[in-house]
C-alpha positions as CSV (number, residue, x, y, z in Angstrom):
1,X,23.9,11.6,37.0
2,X,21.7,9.0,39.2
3,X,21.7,5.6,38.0
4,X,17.7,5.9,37.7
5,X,17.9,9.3,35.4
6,X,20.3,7.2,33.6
7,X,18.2,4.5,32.9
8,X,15.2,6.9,32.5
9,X,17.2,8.3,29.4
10,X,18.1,5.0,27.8
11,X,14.6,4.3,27.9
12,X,13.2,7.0,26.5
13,X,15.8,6.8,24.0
14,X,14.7,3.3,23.1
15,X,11.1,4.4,23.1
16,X,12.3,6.9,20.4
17,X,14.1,4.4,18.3
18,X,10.9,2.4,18.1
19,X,8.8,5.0,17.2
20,X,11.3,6.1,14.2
21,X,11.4,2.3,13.2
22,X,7.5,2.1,13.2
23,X,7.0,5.4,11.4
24,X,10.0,4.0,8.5
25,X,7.9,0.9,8.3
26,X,4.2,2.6,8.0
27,X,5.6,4.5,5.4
28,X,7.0,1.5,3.6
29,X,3.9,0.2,3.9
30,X,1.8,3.5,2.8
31,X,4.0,3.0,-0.6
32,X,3.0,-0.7,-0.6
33,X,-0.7,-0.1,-0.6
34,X,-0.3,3.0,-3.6
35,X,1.9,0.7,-5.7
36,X,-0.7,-2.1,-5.7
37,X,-3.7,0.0,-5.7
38,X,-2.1,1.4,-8.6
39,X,-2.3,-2.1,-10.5
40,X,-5.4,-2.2,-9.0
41,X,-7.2,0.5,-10.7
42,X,-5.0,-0.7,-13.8
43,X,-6.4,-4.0,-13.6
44,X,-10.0,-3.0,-13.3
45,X,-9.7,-0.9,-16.1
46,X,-8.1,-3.3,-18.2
47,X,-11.3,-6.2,-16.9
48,X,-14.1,-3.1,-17.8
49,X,-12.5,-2.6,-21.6
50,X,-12.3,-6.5,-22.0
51,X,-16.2,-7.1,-20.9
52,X,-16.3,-4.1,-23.4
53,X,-14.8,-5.3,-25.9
54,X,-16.4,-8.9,-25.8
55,X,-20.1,-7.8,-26.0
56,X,-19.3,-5.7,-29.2
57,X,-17.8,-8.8,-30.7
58,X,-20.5,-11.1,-29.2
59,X,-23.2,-8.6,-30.7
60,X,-20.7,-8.3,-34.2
61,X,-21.5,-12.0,-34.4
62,X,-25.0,-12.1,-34.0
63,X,-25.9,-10.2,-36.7
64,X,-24.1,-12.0,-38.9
């Protein structure tokens, strides 16, 4: 094997590693984002039944 086909395949075979490293870590990342978009949506929920919840007692008040 020539030094230069030798260093060709190294290369590539770095080029390779990276790719598998970047791929792990975009689908780390992928769970990242649907984990907190998951409180997210939880959150917002929660905030739209509070607001709810305080106009019925704000209008509960007023008419007594």
């Amino acid at each position: 094997m020539r030094i230069a086909d030798h260093l060709s395949d190294k290369h590539q075979l770095s080029k390779i590693e990276d790719l598998r490293r970047n791929v792990s870590l975009n689908l780390s990342l992928n769970k990242r984002v649907q984990e907190f978009m998951i409180v997210y949506d939880s959150a917002a929920i929660l905030s739209t039944f509070l607001i709810e919840v305080t106009g019925a007692l704000a209008e509960d008040r007023s008419c007594l």
